[in-house]
Predicted model as a PDB file, atoms N, CA, C, CB and O in Angstrom, pLDDT in the B-factor column:
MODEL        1                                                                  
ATOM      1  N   UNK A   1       3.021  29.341 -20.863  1.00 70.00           N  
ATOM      2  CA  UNK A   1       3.222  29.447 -19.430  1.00 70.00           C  
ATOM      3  C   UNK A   1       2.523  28.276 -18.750  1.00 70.00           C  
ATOM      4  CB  UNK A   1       2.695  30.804 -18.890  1.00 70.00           C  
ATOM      5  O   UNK A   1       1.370  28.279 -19.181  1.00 70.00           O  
ATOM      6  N   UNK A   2       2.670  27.387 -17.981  1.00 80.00           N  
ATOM      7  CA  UNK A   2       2.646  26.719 -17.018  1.00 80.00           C  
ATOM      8  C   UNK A   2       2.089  26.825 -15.891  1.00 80.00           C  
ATOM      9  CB  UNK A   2       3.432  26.578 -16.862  1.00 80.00           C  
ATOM     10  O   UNK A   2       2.787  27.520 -15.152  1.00 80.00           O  
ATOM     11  N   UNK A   3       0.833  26.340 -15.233  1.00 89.00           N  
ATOM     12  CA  UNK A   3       0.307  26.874 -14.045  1.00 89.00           C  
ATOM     13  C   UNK A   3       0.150  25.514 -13.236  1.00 89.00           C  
ATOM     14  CB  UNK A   3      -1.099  27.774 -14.274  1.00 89.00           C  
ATOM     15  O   UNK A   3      -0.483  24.517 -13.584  1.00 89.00           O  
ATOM     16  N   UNK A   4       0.944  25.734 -11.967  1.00 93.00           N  
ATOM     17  CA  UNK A   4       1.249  24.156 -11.303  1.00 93.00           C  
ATOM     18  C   UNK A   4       0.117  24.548  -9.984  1.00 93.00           C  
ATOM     19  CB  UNK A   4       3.399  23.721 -10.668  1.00 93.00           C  
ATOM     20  O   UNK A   4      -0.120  25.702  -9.628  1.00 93.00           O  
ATOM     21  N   UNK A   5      -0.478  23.351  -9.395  1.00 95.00           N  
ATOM     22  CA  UNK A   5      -1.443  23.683  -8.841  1.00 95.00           C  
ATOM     23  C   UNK A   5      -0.441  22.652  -7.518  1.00 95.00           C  
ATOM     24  CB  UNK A   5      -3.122  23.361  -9.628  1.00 95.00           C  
ATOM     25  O   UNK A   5       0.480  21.849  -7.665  1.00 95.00           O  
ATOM     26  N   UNK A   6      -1.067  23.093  -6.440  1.00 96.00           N  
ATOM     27  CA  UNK A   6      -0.139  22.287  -4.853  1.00 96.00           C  
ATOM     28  C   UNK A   6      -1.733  21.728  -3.947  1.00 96.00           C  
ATOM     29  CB  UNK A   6       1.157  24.095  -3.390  1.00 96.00           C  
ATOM     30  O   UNK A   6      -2.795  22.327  -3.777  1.00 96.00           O  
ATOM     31  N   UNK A   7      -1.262  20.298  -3.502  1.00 97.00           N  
ATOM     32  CA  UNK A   7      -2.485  19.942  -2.811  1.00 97.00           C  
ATOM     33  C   UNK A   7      -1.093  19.164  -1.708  1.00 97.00           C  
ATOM     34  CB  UNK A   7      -4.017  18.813  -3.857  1.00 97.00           C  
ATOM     35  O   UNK A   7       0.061  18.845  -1.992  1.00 97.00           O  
ATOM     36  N   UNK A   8      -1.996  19.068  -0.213  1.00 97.00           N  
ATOM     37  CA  UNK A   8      -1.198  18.767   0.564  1.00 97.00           C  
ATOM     38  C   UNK A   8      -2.052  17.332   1.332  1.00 97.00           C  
ATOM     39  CB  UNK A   8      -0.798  20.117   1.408  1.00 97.00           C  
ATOM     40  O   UNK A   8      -3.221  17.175   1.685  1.00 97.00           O  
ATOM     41  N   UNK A   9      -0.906  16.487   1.371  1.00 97.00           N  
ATOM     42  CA  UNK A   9      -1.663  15.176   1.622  1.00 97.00           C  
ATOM     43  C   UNK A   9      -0.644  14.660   2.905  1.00 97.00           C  
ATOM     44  CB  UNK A   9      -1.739  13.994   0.065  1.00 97.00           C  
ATOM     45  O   UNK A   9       0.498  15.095   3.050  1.00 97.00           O  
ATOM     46  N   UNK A  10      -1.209  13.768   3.700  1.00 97.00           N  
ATOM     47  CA  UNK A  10      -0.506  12.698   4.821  1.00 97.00           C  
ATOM     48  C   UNK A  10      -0.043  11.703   4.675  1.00 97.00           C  
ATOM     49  CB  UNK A  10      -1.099  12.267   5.656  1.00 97.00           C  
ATOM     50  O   UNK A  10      -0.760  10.942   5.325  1.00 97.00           O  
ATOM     51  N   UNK A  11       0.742  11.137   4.221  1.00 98.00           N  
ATOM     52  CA  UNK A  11       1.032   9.905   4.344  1.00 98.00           C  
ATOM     53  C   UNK A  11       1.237   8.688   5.620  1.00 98.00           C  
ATOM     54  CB  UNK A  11       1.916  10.064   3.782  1.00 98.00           C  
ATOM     55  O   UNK A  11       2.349   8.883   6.110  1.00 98.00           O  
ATOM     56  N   UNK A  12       0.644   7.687   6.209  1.00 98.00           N  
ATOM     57  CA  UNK A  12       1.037   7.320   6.834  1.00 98.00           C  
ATOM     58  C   UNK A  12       1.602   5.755   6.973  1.00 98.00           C  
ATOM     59  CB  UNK A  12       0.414   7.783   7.352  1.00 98.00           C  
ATOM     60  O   UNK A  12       1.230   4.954   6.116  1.00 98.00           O  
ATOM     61  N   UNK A  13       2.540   5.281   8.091  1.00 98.00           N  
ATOM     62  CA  UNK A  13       2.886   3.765   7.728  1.00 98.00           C  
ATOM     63  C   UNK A  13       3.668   3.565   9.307  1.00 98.00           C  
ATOM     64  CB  UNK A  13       4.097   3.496   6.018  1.00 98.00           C  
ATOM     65  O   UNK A  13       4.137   4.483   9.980  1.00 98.00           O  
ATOM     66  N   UNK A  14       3.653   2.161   9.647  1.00 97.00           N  
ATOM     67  CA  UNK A  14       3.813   1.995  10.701  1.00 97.00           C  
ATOM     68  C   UNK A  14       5.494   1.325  10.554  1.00 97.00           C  
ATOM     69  CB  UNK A  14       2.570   1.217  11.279  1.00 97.00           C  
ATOM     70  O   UNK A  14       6.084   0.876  11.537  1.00 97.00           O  
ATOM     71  N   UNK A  15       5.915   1.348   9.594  1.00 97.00           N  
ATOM     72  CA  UNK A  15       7.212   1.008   9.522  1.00 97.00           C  
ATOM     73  C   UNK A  15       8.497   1.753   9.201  1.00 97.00           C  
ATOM     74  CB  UNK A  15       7.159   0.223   8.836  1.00 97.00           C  
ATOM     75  O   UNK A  15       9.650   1.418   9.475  1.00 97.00           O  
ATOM     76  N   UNK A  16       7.945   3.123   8.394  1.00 98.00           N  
ATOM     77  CA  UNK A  16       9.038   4.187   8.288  1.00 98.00           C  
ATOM     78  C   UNK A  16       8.446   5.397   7.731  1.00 98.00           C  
ATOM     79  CB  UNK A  16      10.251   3.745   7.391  1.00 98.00           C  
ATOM     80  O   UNK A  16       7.309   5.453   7.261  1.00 98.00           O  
ATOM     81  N   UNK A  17       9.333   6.430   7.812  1.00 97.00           N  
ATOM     82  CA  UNK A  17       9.197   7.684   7.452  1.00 97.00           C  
ATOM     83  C   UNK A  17       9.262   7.857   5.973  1.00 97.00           C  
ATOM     84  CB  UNK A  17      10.131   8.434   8.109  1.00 97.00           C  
ATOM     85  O   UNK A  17       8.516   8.615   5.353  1.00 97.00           O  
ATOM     86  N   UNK A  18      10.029   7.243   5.531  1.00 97.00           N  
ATOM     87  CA  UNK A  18      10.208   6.704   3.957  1.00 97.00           C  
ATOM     88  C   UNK A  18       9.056   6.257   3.678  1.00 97.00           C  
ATOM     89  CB  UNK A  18      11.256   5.553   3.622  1.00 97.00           C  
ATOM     90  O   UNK A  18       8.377   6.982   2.951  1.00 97.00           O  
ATOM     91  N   UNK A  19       8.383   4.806   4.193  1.00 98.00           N  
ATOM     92  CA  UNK A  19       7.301   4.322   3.599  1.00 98.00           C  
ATOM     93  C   UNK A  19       6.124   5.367   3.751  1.00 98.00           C  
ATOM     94  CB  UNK A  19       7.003   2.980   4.170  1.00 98.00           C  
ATOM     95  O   UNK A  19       5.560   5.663   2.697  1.00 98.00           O  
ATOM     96  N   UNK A  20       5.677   5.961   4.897  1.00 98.00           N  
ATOM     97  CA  UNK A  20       4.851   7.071   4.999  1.00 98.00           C  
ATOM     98  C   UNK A  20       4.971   8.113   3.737  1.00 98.00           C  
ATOM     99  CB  UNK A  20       5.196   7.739   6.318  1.00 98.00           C  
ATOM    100  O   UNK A  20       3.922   8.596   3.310  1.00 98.00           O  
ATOM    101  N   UNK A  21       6.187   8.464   3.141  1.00 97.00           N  
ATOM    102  CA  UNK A  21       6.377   9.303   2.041  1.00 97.00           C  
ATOM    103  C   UNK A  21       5.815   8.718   0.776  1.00 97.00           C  
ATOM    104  CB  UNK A  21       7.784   9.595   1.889  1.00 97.00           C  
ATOM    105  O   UNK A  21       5.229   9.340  -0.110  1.00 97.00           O  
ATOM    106  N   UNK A  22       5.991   7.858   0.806  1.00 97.00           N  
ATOM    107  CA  UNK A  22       5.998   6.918  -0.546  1.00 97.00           C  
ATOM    108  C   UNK A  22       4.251   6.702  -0.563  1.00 97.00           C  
ATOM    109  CB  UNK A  22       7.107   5.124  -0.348  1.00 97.00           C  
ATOM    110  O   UNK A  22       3.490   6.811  -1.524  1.00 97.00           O  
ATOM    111  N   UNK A  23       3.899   6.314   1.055  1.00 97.00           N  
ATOM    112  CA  UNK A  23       2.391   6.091   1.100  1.00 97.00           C  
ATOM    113  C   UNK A  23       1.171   7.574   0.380  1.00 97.00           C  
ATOM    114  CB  UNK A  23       2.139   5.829   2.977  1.00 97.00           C  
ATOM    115  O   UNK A  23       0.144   7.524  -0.297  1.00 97.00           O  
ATOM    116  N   UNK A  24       1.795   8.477   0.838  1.00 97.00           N  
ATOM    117  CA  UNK A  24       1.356   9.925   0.268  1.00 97.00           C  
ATOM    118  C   UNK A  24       1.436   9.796  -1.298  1.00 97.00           C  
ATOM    119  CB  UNK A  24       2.428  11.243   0.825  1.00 97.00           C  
ATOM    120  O   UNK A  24       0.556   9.275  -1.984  1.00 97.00           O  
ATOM    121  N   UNK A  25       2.261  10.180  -1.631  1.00 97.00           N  
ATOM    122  CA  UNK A  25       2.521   9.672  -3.269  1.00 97.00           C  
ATOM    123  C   UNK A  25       1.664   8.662  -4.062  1.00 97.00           C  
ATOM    124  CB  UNK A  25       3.861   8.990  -3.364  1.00 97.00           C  
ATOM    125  O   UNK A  25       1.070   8.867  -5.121  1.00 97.00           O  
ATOM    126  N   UNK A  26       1.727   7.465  -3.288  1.00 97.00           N  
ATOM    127  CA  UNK A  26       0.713   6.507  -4.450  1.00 97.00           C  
ATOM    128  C   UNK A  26      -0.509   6.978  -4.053  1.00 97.00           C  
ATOM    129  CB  UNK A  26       0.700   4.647  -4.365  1.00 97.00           C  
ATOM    130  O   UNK A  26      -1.162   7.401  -5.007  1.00 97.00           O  
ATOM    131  N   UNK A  27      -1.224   7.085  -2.665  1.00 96.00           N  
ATOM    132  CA  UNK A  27      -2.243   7.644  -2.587  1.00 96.00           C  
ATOM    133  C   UNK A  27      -2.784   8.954  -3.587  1.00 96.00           C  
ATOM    134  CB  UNK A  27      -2.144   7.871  -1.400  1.00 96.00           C  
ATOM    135  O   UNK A  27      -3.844   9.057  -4.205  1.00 96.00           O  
ATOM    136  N   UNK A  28      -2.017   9.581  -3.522  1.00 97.00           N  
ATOM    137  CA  UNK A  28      -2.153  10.763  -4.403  1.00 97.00           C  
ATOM    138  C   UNK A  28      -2.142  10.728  -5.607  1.00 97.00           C  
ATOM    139  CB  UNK A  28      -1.389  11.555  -4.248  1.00 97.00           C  
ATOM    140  O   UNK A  28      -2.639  11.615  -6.301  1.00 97.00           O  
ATOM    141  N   UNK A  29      -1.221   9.064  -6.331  1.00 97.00           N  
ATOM    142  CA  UNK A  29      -1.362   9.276  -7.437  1.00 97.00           C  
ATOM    143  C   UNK A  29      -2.693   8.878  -8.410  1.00 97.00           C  
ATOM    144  CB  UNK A  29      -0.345   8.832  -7.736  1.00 97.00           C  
ATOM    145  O   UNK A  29      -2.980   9.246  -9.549  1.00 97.00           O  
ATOM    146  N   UNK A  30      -3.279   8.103  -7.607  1.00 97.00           N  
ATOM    147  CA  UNK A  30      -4.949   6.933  -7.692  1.00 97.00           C  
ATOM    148  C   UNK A  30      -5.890   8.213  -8.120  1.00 97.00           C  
ATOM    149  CB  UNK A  30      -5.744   5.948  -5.621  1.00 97.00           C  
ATOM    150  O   UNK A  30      -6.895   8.105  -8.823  1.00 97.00           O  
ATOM    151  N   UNK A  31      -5.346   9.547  -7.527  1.00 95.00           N  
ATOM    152  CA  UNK A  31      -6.481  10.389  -8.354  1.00 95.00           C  
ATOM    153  C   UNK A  31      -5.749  11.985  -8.875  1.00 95.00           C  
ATOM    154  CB  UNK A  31      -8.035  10.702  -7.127  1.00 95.00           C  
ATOM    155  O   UNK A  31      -6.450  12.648  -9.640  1.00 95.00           O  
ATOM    156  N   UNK A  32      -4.776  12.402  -8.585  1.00 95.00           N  
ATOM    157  CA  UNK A  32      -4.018  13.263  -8.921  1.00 95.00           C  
ATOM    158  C   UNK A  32      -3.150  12.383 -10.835  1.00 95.00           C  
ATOM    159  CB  UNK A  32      -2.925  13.552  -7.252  1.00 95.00           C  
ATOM    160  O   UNK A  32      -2.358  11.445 -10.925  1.00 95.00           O  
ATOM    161  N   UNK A  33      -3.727  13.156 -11.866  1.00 91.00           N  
ATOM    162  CA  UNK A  33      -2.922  12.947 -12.783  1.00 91.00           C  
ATOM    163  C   UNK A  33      -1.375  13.991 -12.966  1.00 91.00           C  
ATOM    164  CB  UNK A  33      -3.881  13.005 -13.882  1.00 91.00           C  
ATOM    165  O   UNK A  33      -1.276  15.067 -12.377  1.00 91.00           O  
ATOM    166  N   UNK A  34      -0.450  13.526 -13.722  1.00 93.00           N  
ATOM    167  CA  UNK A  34       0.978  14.235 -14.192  1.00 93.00           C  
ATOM    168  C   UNK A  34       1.409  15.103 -12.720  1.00 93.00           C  
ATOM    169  CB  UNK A  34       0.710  15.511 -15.797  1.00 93.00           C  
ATOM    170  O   UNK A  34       1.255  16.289 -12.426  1.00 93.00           O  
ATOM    171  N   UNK A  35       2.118  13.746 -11.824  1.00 96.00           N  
ATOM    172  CA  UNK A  35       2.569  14.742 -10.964  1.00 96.00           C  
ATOM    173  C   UNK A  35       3.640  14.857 -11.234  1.00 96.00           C  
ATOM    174  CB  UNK A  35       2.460  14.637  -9.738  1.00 96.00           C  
ATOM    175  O   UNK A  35       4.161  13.869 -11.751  1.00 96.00           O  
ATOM    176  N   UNK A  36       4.429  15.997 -11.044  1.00 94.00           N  
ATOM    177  CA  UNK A  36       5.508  16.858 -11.355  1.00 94.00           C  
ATOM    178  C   UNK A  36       6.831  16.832 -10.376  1.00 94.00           C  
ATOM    179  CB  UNK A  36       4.918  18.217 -11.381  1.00 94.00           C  
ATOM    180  O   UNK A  36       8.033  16.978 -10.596  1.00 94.00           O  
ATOM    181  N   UNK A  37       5.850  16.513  -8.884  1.00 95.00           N  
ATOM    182  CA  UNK A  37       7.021  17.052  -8.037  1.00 95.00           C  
ATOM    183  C   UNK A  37       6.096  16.351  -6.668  1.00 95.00           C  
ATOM    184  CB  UNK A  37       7.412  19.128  -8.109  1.00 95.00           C  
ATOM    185  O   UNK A  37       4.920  16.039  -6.481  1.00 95.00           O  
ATOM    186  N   UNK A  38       7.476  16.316  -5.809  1.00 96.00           N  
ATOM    187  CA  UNK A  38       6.147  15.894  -4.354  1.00 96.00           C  
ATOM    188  C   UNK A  38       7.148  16.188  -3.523  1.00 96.00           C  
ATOM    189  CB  UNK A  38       5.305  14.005  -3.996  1.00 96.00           C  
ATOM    190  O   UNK A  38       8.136  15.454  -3.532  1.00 96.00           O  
ATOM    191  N   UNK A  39       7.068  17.763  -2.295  1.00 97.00           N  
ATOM    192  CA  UNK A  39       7.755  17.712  -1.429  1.00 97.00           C  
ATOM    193  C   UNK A  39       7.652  17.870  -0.225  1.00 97.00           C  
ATOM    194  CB  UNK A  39       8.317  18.131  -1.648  1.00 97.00           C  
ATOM    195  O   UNK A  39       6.749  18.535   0.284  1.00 97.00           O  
ATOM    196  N   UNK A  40       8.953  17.031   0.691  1.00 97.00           N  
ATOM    197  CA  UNK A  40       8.294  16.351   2.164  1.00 97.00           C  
ATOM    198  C   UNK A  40       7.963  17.730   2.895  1.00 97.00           C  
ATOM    199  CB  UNK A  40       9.572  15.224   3.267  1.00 97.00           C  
ATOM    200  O   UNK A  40       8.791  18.624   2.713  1.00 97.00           O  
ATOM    201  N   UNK A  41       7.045  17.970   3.562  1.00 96.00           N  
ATOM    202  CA  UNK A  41       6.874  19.359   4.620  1.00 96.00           C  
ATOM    203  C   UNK A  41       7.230  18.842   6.181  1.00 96.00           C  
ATOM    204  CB  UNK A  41       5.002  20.051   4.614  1.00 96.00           C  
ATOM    205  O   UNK A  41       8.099  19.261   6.946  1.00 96.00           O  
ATOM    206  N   UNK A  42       6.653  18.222   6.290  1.00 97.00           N  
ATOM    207  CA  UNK A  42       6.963  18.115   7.829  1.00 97.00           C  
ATOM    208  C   UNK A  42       6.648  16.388   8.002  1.00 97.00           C  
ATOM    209  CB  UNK A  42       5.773  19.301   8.942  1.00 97.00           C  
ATOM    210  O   UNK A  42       5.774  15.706   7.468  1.00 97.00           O  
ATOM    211  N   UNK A  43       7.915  15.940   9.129  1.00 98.00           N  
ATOM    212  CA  UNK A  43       7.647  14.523   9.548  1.00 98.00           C  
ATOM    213  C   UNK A  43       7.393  14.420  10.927  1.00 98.00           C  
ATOM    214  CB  UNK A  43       8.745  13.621   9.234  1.00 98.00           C  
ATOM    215  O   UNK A  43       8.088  15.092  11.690  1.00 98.00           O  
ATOM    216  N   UNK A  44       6.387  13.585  11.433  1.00 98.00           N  
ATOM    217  CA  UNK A  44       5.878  13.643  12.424  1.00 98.00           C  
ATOM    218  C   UNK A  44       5.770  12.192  12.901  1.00 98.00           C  
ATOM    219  CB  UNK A  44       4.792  14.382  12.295  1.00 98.00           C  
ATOM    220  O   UNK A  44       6.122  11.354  12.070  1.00 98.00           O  
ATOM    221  N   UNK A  45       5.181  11.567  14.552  1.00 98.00           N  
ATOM    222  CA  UNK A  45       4.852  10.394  14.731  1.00 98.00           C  
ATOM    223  C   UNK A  45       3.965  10.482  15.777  1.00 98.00           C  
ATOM    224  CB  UNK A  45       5.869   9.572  14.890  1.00 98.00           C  
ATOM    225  O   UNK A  45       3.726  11.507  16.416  1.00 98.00           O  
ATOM    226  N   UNK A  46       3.396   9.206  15.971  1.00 98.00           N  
ATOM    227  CA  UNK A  46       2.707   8.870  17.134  1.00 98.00           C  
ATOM    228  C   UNK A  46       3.746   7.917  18.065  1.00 98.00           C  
ATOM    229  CB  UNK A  46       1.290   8.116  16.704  1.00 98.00           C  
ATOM    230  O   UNK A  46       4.346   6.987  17.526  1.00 98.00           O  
ATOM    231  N   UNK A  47       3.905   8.195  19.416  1.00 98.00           N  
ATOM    232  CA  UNK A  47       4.543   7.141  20.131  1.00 98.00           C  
ATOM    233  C   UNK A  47       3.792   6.619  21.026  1.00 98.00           C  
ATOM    234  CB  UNK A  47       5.643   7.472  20.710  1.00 98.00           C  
ATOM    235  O   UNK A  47       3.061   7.570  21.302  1.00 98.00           O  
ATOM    236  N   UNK A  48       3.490   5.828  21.620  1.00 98.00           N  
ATOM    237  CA  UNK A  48       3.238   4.744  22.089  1.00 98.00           C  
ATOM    238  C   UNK A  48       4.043   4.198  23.184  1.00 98.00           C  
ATOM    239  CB  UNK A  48       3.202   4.043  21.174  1.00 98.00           C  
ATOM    240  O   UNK A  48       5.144   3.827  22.778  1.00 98.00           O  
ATOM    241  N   UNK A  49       3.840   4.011  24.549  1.00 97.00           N  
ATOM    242  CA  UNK A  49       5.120   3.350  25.676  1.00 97.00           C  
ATOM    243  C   UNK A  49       6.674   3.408  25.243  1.00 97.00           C  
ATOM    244  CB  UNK A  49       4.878   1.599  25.908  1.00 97.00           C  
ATOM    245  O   UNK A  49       7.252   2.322  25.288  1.00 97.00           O  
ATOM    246  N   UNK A  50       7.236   4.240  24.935  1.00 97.00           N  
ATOM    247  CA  UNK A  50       8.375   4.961  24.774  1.00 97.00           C  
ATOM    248  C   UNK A  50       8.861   4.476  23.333  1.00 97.00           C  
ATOM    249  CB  UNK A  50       9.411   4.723  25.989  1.00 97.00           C  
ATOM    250  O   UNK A  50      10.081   4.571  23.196  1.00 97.00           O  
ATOM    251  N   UNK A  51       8.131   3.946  22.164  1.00 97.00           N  
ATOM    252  CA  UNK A  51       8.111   3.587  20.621  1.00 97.00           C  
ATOM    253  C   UNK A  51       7.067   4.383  19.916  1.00 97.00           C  
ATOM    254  CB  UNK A  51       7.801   2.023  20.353  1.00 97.00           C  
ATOM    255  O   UNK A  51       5.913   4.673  20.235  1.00 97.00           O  
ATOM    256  N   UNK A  52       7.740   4.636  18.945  1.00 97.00           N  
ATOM    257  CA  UNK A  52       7.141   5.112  17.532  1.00 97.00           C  
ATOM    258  C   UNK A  52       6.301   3.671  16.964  1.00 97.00           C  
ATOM    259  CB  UNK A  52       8.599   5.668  16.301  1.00 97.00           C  
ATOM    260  O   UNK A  52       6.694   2.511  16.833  1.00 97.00           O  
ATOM    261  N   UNK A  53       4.796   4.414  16.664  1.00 98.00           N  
ATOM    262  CA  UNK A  53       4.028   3.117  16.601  1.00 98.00           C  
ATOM    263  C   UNK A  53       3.213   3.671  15.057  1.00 98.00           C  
ATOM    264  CB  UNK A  53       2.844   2.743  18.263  1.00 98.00           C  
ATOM    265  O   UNK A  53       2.366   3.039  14.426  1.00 98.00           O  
ATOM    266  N   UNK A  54       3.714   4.866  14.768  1.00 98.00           N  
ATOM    267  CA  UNK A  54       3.032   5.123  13.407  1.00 98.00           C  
ATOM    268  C   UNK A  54       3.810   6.458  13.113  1.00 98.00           C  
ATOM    269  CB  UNK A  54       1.211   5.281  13.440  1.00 98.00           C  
ATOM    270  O   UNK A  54       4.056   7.352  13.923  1.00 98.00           O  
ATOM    271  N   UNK A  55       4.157   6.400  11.728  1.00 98.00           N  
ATOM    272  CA  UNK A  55       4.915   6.977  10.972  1.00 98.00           C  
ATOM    273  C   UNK A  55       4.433   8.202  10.265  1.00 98.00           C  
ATOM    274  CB  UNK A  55       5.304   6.117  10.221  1.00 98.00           C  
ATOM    275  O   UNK A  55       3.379   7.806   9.767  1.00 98.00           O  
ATOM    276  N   UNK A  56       4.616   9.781   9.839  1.00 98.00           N  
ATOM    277  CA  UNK A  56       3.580  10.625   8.961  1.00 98.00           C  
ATOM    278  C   UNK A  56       4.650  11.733   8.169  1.00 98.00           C  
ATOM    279  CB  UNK A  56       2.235  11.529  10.086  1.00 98.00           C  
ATOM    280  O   UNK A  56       5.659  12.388   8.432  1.00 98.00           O  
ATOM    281  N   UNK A  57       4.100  11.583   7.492  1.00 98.00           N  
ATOM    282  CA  UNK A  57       4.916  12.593   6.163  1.00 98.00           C  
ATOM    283  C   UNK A  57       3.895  13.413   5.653  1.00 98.00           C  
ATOM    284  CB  UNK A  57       5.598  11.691   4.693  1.00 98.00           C  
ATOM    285  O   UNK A  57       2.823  12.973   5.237  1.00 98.00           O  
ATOM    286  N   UNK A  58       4.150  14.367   5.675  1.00 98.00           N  
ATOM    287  CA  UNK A  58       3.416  15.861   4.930  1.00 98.00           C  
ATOM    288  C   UNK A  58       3.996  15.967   3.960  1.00 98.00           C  
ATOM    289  CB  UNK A  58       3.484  17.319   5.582  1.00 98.00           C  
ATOM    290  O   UNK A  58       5.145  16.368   3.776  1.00 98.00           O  
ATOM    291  N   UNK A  59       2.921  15.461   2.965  1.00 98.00           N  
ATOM    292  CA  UNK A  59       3.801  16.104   1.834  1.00 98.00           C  
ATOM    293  C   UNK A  59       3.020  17.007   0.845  1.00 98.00           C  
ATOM    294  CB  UNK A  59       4.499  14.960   0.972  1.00 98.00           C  
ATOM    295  O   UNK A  59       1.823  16.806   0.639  1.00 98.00           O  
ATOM    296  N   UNK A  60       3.652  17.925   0.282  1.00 98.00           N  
ATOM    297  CA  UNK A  60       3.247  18.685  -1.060  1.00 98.00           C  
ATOM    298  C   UNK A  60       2.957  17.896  -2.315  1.00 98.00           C  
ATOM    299  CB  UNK A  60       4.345  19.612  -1.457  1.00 98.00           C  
ATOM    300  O   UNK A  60       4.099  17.474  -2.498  1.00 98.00           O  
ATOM    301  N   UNK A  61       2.324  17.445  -3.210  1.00 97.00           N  
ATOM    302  CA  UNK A  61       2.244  17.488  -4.174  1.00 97.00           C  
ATOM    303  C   UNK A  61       1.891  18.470  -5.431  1.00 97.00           C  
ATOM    304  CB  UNK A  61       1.869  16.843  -4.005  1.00 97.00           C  
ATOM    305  O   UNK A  61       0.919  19.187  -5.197  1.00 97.00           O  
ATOM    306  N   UNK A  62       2.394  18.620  -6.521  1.00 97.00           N  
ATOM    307  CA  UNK A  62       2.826  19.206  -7.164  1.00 97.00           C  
ATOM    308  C   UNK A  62       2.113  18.851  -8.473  1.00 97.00           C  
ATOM    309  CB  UNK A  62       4.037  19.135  -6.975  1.00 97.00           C  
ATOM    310  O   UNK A  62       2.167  17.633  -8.647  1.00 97.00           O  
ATOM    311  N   UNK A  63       1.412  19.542  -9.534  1.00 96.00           N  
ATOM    312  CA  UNK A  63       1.161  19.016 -11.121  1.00 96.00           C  
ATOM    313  C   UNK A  63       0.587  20.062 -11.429  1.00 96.00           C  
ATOM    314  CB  UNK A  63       0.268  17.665 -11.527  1.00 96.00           C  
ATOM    315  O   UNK A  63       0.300  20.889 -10.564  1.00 96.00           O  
ATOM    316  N   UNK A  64       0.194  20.311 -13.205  1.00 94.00           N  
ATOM    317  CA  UNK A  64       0.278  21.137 -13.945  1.00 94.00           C  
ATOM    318  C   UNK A  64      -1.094  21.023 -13.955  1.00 94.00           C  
ATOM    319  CB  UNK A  64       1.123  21.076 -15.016  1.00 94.00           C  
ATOM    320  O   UNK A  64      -1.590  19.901 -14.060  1.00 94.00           O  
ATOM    321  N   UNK A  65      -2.044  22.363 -13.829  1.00 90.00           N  
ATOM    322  CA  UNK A  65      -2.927  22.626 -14.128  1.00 90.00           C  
ATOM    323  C   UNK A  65      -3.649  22.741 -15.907  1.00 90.00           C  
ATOM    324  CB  UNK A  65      -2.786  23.504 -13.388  1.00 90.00           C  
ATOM    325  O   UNK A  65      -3.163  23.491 -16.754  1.00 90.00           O  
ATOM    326  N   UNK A  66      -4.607  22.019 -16.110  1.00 81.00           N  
ATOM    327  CA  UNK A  66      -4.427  22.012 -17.835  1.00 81.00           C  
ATOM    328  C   UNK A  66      -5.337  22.654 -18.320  1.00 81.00           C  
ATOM    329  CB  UNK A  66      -4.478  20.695 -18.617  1.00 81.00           C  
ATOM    330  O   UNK A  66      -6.207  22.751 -17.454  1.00 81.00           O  
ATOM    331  N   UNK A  67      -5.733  23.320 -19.528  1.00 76.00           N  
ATOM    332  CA  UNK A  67      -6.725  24.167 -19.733  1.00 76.00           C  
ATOM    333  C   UNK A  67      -8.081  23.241 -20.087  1.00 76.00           C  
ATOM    334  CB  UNK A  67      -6.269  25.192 -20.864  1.00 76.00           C  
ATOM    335  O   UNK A  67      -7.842  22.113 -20.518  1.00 76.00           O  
ATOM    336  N   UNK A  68      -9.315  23.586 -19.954  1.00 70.00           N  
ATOM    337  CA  UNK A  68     -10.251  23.061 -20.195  1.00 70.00           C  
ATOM    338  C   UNK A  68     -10.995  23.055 -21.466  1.00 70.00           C  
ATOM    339  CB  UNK A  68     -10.768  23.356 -19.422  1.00 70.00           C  
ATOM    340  O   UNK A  68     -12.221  23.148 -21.531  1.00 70.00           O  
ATOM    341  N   UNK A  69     -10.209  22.940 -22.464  1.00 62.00           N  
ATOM    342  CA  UNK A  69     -11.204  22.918 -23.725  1.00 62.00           C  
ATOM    343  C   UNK A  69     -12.251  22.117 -24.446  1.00 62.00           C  
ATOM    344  CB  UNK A  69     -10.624  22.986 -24.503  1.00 62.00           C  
ATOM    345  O   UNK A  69     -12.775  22.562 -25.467  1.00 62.00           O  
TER     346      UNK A  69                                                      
ENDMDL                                                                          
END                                                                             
C-alpha cells in the first residue's frame, strides 16, 4: 500500500500563470523528493493601475511517503 503525503506551495512570476505553476514545482522540487503529481488549486494575481503585475498558482504537490528503516 502506498501512502502519498500533500504539501501546498505558491508559486509566483511576473510573466504568467503557467510560469507561476512551473515556479511552484521547481521550488518544490529543490527539497521535496519523488514527486508524483502537482495540482493547480487556485490562480490568483496582484494588479497594479489596471495590469496584472504578478502572477500566483496554488498548487498541491503530491509524493509517496517512504518507510523509515
Amino acid at each position: 500500500m502506498t501512502v502519498v503525503k500533500i504539501v501546498k506551495v505558491l508559486g509566483t512570476s511576473e510573466e504568467s500563470w503557467q510560469d507561476a505553476a512551473e515556479e511552484a514545482f521547481r521550488q518544490a522540487s529543490k527539497t521535496i523528493d519523488d514527486i508524483s503529481g502537482i495540482e493547480i488549486e487556485d490562480w490568483t494575481a496582484n494588479v497594479e493601475n489596471d495590469e496584472i503585475v504578478e502572477y500566483h498558482a496554488t498548487a498541491e504537490v503530491a509524493f509517496p511517503v517512504h518507510d523509515q528503516e
